[in-house]
N, C-alpha and C positions, 0 to 999 in steps of 0.2 A: 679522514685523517690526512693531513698532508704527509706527502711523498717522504722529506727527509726525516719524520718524525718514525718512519718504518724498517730504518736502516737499524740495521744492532747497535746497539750504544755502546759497545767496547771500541767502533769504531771513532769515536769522538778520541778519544787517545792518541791517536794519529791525524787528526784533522785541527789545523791549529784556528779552523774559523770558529770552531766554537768554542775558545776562550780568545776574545778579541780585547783589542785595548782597551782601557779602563773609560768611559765617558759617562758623564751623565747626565741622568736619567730623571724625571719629574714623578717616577713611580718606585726611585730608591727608597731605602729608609738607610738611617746610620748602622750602621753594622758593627759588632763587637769588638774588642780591641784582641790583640794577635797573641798576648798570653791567654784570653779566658777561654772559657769551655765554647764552641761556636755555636751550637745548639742555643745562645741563650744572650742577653744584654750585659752591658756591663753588669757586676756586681751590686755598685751603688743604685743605680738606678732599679734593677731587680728587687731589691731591698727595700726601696720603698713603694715599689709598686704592693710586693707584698702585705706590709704594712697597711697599706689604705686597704687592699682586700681584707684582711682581717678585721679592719672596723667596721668595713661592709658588710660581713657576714653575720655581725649582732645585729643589723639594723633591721629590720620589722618587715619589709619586703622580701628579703631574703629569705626567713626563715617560715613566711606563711606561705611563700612559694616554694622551697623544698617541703613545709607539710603536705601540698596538695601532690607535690610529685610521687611522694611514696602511695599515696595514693589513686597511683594509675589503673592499677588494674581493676578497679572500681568506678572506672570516671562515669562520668556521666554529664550532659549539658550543662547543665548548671553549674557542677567544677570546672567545666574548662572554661566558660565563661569567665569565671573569676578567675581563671590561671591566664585568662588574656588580658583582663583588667589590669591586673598586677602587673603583666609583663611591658603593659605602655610606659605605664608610671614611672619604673624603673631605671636608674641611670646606666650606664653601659660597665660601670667598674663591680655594680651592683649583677647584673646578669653572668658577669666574670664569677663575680662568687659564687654565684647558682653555679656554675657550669665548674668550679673546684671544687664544692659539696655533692655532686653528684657523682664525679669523678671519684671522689673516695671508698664510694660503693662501688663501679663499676666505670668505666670511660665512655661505653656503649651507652650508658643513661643518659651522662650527659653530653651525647653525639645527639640523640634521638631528642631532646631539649632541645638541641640546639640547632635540628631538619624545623621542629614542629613550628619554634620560633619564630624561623624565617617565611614560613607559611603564610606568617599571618599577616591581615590588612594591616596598614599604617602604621607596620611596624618593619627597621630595618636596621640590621647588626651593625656594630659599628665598626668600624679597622681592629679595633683594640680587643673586639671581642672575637672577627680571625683570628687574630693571635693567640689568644689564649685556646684558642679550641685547637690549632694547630699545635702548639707548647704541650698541649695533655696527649695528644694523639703520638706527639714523636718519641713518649717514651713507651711505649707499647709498641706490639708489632701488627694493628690497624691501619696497616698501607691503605685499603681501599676509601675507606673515611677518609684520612687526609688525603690524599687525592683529590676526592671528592669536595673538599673546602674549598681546597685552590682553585679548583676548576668553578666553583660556586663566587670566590673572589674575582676572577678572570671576568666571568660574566654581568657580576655587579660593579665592574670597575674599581673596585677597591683596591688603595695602595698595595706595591708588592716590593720587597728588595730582596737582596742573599740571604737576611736572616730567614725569610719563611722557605724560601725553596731548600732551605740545608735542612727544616724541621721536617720538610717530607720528604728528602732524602735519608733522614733519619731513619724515618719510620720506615724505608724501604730498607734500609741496613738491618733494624732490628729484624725483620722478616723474614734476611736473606737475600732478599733478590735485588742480587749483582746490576743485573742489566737494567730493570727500572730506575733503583736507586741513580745509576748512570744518566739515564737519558734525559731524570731531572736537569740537567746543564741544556738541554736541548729543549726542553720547556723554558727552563731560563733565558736563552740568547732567542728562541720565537718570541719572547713579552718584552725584549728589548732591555733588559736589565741586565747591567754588566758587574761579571763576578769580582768580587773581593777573595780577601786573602781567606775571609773565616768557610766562604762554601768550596773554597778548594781544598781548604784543609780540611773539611767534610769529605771533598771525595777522595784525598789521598788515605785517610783514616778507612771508609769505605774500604777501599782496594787492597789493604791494607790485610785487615780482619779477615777479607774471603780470602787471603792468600796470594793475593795477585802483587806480588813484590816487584818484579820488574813493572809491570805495568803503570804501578804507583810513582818509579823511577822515572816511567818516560812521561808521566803525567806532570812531575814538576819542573822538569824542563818545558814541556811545555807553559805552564807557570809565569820562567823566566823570559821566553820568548813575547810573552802580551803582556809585560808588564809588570807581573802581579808576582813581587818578589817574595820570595819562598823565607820563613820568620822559624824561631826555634822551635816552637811546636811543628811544623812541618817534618823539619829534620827528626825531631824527636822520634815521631810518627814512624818515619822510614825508616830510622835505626832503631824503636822496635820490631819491624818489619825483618826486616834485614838476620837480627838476633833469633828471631823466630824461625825462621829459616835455616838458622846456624850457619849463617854465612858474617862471622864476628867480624873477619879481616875487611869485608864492603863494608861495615858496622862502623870500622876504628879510622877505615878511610875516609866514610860520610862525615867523619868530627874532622879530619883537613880540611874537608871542602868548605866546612862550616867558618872556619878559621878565614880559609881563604876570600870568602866570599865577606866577610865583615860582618858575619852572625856568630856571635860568642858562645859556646854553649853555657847552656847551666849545668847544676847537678844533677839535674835528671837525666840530661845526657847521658855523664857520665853512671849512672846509677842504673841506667838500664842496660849498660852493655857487663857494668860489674856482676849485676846478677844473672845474667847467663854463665859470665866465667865461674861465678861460685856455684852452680849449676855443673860443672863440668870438673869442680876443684884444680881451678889451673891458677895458682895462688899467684905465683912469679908473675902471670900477667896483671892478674890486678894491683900487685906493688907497682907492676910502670907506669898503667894506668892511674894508681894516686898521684904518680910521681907527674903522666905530662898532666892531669890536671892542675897542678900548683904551680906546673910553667908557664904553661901553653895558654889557661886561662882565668889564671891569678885564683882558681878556687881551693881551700884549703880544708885539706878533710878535719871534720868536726865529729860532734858524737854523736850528731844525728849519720852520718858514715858509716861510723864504725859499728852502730847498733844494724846496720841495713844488712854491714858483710856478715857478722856477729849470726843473725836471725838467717838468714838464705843460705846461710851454708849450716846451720844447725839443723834446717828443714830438710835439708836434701843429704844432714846424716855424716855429714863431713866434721865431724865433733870435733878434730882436731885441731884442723885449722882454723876453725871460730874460734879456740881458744889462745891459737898465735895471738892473734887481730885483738881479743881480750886483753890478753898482757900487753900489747901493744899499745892501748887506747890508753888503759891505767898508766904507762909509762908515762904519755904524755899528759896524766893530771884529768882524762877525761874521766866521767861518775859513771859504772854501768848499774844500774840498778836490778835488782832480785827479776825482771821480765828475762833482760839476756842472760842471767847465768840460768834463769831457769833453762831457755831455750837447749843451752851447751846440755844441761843437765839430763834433761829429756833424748836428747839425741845420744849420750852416752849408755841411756837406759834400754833404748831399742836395740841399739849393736845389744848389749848384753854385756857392756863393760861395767857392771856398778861399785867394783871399788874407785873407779875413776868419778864415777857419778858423788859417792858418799867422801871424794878427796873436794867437791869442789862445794860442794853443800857445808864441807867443816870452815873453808877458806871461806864462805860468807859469813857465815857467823863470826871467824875470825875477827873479817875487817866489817862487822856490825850491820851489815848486810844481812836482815833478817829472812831467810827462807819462806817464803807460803804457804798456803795451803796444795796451790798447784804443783809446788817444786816437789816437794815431800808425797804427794799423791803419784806423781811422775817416776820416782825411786820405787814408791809400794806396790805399780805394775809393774812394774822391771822386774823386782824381784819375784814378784808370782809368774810373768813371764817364764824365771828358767828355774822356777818349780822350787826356791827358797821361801819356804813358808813361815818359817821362824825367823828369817831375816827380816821379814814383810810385817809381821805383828812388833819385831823389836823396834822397827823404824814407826809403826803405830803409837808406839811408848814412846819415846823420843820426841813427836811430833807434841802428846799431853804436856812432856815437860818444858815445850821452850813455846807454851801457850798459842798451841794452834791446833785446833781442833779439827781433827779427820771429816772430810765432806763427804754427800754422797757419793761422789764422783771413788774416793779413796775406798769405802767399804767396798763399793760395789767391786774395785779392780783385786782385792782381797777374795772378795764371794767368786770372784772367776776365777782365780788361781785356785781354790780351793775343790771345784768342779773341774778343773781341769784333769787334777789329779786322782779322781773319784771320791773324795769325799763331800760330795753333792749335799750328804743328810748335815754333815756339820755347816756347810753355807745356810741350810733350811733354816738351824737352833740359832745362827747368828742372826737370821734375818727376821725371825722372830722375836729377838730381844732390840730392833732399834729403835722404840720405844722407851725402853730403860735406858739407852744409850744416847738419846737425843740426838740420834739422826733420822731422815726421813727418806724411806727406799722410793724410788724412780720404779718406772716403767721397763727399764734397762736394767735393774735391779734384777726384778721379779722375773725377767727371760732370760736371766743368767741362772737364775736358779730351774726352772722348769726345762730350758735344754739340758740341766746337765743333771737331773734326773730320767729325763728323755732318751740321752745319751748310753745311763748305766742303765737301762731298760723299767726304770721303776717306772710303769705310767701310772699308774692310782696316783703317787706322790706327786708324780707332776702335773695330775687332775688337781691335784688338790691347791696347788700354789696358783693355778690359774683359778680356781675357785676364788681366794683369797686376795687375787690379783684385782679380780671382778669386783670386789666389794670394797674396795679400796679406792673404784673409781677410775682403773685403767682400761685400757684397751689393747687387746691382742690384733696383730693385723693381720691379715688371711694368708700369708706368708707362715707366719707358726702354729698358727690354729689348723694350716693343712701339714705342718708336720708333725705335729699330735696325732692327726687323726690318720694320716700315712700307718705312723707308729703304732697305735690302738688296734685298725684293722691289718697290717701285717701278724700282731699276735693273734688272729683269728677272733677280733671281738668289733665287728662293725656295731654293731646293736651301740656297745657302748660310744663307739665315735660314732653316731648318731644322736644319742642322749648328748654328748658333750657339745657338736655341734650346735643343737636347737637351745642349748643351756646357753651358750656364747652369744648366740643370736638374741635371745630373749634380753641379755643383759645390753643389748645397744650394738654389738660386734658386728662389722662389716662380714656376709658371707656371700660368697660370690660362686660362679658356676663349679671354678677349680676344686673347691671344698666338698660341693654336692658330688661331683661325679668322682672323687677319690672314695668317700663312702657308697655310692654305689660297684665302685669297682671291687670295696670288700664283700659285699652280701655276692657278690657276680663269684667270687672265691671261693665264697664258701657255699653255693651253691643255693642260694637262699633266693631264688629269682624273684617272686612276689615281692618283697620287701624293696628289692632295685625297681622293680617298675614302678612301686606305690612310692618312695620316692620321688625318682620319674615326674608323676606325677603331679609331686608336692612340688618339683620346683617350676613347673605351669601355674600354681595357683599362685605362688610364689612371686610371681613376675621376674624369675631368674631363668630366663632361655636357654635347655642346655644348647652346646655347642658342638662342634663334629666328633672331639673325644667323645662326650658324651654318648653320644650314637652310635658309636664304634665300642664302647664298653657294651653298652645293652644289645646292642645286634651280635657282637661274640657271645655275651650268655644265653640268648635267644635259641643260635644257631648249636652251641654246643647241648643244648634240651634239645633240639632236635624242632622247634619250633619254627620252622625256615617262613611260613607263611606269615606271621608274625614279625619278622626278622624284614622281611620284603616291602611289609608297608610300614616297617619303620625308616628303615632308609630312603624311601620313596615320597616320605611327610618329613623326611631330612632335608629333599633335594629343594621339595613344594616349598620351602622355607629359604631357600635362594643359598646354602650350606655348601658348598663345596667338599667334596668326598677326598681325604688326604692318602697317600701312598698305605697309610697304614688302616684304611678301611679298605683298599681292594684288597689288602693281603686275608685281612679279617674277613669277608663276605667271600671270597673266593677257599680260602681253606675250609671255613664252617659247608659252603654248599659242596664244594668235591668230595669233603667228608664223607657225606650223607648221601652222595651219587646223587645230587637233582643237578645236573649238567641245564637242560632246559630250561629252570629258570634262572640259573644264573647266568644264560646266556641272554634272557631279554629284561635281566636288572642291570648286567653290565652295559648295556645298549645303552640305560636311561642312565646310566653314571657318565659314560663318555659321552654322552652329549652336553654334559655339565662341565665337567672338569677330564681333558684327556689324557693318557697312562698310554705310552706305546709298549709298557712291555705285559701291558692285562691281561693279554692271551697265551703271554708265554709263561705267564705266571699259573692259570687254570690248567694249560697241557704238563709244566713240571710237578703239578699238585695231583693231576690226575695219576699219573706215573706213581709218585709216591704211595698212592692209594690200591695201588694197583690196578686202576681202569684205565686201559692201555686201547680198545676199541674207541671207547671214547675221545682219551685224545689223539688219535691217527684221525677221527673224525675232523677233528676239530685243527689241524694241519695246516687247511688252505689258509686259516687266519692268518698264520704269522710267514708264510711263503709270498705274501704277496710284497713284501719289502725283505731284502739281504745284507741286514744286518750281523754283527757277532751276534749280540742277544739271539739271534734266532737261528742260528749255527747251533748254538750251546744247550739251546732246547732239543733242537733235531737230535742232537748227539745224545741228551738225556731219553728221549724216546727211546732211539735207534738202543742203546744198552739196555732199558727195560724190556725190551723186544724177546736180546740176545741173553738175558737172564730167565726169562723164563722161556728159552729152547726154540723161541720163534725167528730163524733169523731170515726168511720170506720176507716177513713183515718190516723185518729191517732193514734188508735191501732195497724195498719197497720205498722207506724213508730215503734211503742215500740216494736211489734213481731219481724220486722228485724234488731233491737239492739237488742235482746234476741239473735238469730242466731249468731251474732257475738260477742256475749259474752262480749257485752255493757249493763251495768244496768242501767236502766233511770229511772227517779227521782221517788219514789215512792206517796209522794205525786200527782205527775202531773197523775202519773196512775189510782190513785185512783176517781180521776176527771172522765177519761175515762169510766173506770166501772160504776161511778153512772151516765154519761150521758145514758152511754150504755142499762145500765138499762130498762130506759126512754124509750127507742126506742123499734122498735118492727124488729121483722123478724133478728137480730141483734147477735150478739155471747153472750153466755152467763154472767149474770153479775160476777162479781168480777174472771172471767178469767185474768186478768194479776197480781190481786194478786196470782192468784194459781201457774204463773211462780214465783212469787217469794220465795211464798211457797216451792216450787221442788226446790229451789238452797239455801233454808236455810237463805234467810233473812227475812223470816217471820216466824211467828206460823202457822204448817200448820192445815187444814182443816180437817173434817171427811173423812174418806176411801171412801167412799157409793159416799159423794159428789164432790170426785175426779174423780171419775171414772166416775161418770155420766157427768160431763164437758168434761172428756177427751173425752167419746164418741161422748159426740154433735159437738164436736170438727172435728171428722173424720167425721160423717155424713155430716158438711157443705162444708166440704176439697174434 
């Protein structure tokens, strides 16, 4: 790879050689004009390229060559011979349509089409059908394929201009990746083709999107320096940027610059800096805003406008002031039709203001502006929202009489108001009768009604709606199917969430590991081991691999039977399985074996876990378990583990020791601890020491009293002692040693 093609591409930003002036090139192609999309040709011409594809895809070549392709994974000599036959024959506009019929299926099929193709003898792609294979690549995020084309055009000599290098910088954008996307301008100026306005406004947009606001800034300067003057989409670009940012005020200034420089803006300009401010409800600027728009650049707000402030400030809940902009729009004569007042309507419904809501619903009707089914639906959750249920059914009646009939959308926000407040059984009788009612329950329906049986603990009932659910044709997603069966075996009845699960499974229902190991963790509850492991089991035959929960529920009820051998080569055919052991299976494998005092092997299962996944505080988690358990020889044993590093964690252990010591009357043993933190140049608590020494006191045949204040004396964190009385401790010191 050449040298400068290994430098980071964000460096191109600052190097003005690689957007050079404009010249050209015998490997340009015409490049799009500066308002369309850059990604793509003009319009007109797009249009009819279309067009002829379309014809070519009835045509009889095409469609005997997509039969044999669905038939790949059957091939065999003889079809591909005739899939090569076909493909000589074939015109290039005609291979195009192959290569947009496969795409439909997958973009991958028709990539691998379109490898196999070029494979072959006395056949070779034509410009047009690059094209096209890069056009389907750049709306996906198949950077390496396109890649791959261009690099495959570079070698066959095939025409290249800005349009194709922005399609794979495209494809690097959808991807992500900042820095390839980049360096395409550096493949660009190595093949000698000089950029236009449409693949810069590709990489300002790039730069843009990942964030890189200044960056994108000093990109179009650069821009202006080689030439390649910067058009209203540019600007657009950045003052989206910019807005995104919330830096409005560089946003209002980039529309001077725009002025100044002899690019006028349009309305999008200005539309995109209005909806941040309706965004942040700062109305007074958007009035000036209208206002320099109708000085500054002759554009006049219209009702495409008003409907824009109208909708973006209803969305973001600002009811009020959509409804300024409303009377205001009517003043001037503009029509808002039943979508905006829906909008205001809706947004009055969320706050919870719905006399405001049922003020602006009468004023349509008023001025004959008929209401819809969404306006109306919009009020009937509002008011199940703050729990009016008789408002909600009156505005039900209302709806019959000005001939608009409740959709599912309106029962259903009805059937949740009604479970909200626990009458879950009367949502049940409604949802039973829509049948008689001529509406038809949703999938969204039928989970409004089952959580909120769920909720008031009925689960039979809410067995039952999912039964009915099932037969109706829906599907539950493993999201509520595992809080059913949470719910089932928290009441102590795994057996039946297990029945319910393999019922849901039977019926088509996605199950997946999460679901298996929530019912095994009830039979694990209730103490029901057999039935968890036979499980277990099932979901090996299953082809559903449990996962590390999984192995951490079964190795705790393992270990809690007292089964540790069991428990050992479960986790040990956890690890064989390449699993990683998480914080909350040493806690589980170190409790269950300190339990049960087998210290031994949990010391050469922890070995085979931290060589997989490491835990530095493993051992001071076994020596605070031991403590609790009362096996206090053991863990003094077990000591040197966590002295070999001086950390707090391993302070706070010592100190857990050193008090189990001094609780049960040993404080020997606990001096013993605070001497070999002294050694390793760990300070332990001086309080707890002092305990020590006045036990020690106490005792007889014992080291002398207030000897570990005197370590602490010698290191300066006490007042030390008399000379005379130093040295006499030090000596009894070595007498006992």
């Amino acid at each position: 790879m050449p040298r400068h093609l290994t430098k980071s591409p964000l460096l191109l930003l600052h190097r003005p050689l690689l957007l050079q002036p404009r010249r050209f090139c015998s490997t340009a192609t015409s490049s799009p004009a500066a308002g369309e999309p850059i990604s793509s040709v003009s319009a007109g011409r797009e249009a009819s390229r279309d067009d002829d594809l379309a014809e070519e895809s009835r045509s009889r070549l095409v469609r005997d060559t997509c039969r044999l392709l669905e038939l790949r994974e059957s091939w065999s000599p003889k079809l591909e011979a005739q899939l090569r036959h076909l493909l000589r024959v074939m015109s290039p506009p005609q291979v195009r349509a192959v290569l947009r019929a496969q795409a439909r299926e997958d973009v991958r099929r028709a990539f691998e089409f379109f490898r196999w193709a070029d494979r072959q003898w006395r056949y070779r792609h034509a410009p047009e059908v690059f094209d096209e294979m890069l056009s389907l690549l750049s709306h996906t995020r198949l950077h390496d394929p396109a890649r791959r084309v261009m690099r495959l055009m570079i070698r066959r000599g095939v025409r290249r201009g800005p349009q194709q290098f922005a399609q794979l910088m495209l494809s690097y954008s959808r991807a992500g990746k900042l820095r390839s996307a980049m360096r395409v301008l550096q493949l660009m100026q190595k093949d000698g083709c000089a950029p236009d306005i449409s693949i810069c406004n590709m990489a300002v947009n790039v730069l843009v999107v990942a964030g890189r606001v200044d960056k994108a800034l000093d990109f179009s300067e650069r821009m202006c320096r080689v030439g390649v003057e910067p058009d209203v989409v540019t600007y657009n670009c950045l003052i989206k940027g910019l807005c995104g940012a919330r830096r409005v005020v560089d946003a209002l200034e980039m529309i001077n610059v725009m002025l100044q420089n002899g690019c006028p803006p349009d309305k999008i300009t200005y539309y995109t800096v209005m909806s941040f401010l309706c965004k942040e409800k700062r109305v007074e600027e958007i009035r000036g805003l209208l206002q320099r728009m109708r000085n500054d650049a002759g554009l006049f707000p219209d009702q495409v406008t008003y409907n824009m402030l109208i909708h973006v400030l209803a969305k973001h809940g600002h009811a009020d002031e959509a409804l300024e902009f409303l009377r205001e729009s009517e003043g001037k004569r503009f029509r808002v039709d039943e979508v905006g007042y829906s909008a205001i309507v809706h947004s009055f419904c969320l706050n919870g203001r719905m006399s405001a809501a049922k003020e602006i619903i009468g004023e349509m009707i008023s001025k004959g502006c008929r209401p819809d089914v969404v306006t109306y639906s919009a009020v009937v959750d509002g008011f199940c929202r703050i729990g009016e249920l008789d408002q909600a059914r009156k505005m039900m009646k209302h709806m019959y009489k000005n001939d608009c009939k409740p959709n599912t959308v309106t029962h259903t926000s009805l059937l949740n108001g009604l479970c909200k407040v626990g009458k879950t059984s009367e949502a049940w009788e409604l949802l039973n009768k829509s049948e008689e009612e001529w509406w038809t329950p949703s999938d969204i329906t039928y989970s409004v009604v089952m959580h909120g049986f769920r909720r008031e603990g009925k689960l039979k009932e809410s067995c039952d709606v999912v039964v009915q659910m099932l037969q109706k044709g829906f599907f539950l997603t493993t999201v509520e199917i595992n809080l059913l069966i949470h719910a089932l075996c928290k009441e102590g009845k795994p057996a039946e969430a297990k029945d319910f699960m393999e019922q849901c499974q039977s019926k088509g229902c996605t199950i997946n590991v999460v679901n298996f190991t929530t019912v095994i963790h009830g039979f694990s509850r209730q103490g029901d081991l057999e039935s968890a492991l036979s499980l277990l089991d099932d979901m090996y035959l299953s082809n559903r691999h449990p996962d590390v929960v999984t192995y951490t529920v079964v190795v705790d009820a393992l270990g809690k039977e007292g089964r540790l051998k069991e428990a050992t080569g479960l986790v040990e055919k956890m690890l064989n399985r390449g699993l990683l052991p998480t914080p909350v299976t040493y806690r589980t494998v170190i409790h269950r074996y300190c339990e049960k005092g087998n210290v031994e092997d949990l010391l050469n299962l922890l070995d085979k876990m931290l060589a997989r996944q490491e835990l530095k505080s493993a051992y001071n988690q076994v020596i605070e378990k031991l403590c609790a358990f009362g096996k206090l020889n053991e863990a003094y044993s077990l000591l040197h583990k966590i002295l070999r590093t001086t950390s707090v964690r391993d302070a706070q252990t010592c100190h857990i020791l050193m008090e189990s010591f001094l609780n049960r009357g040993l404080a020997l043993q606990s001096y013993n601890v605070a001497c070999r933190m002294f050694r390793r140049n760990l300070i332990p608590d001086v309080k707890l020491c002092q305990k020590v020494d006045n036990q020690l006191a106490s005792e007889k045949n014992k080291p002398a009293p207030r000897k570990l204040m005197v370590k602490f004396a010698e290191r300066g964190l006490l007042k030390p002692f008399n000379i005379q009385r130093r040295r006499a401790l030090n000596t009894e010191d070595r007498v006992m040693e």
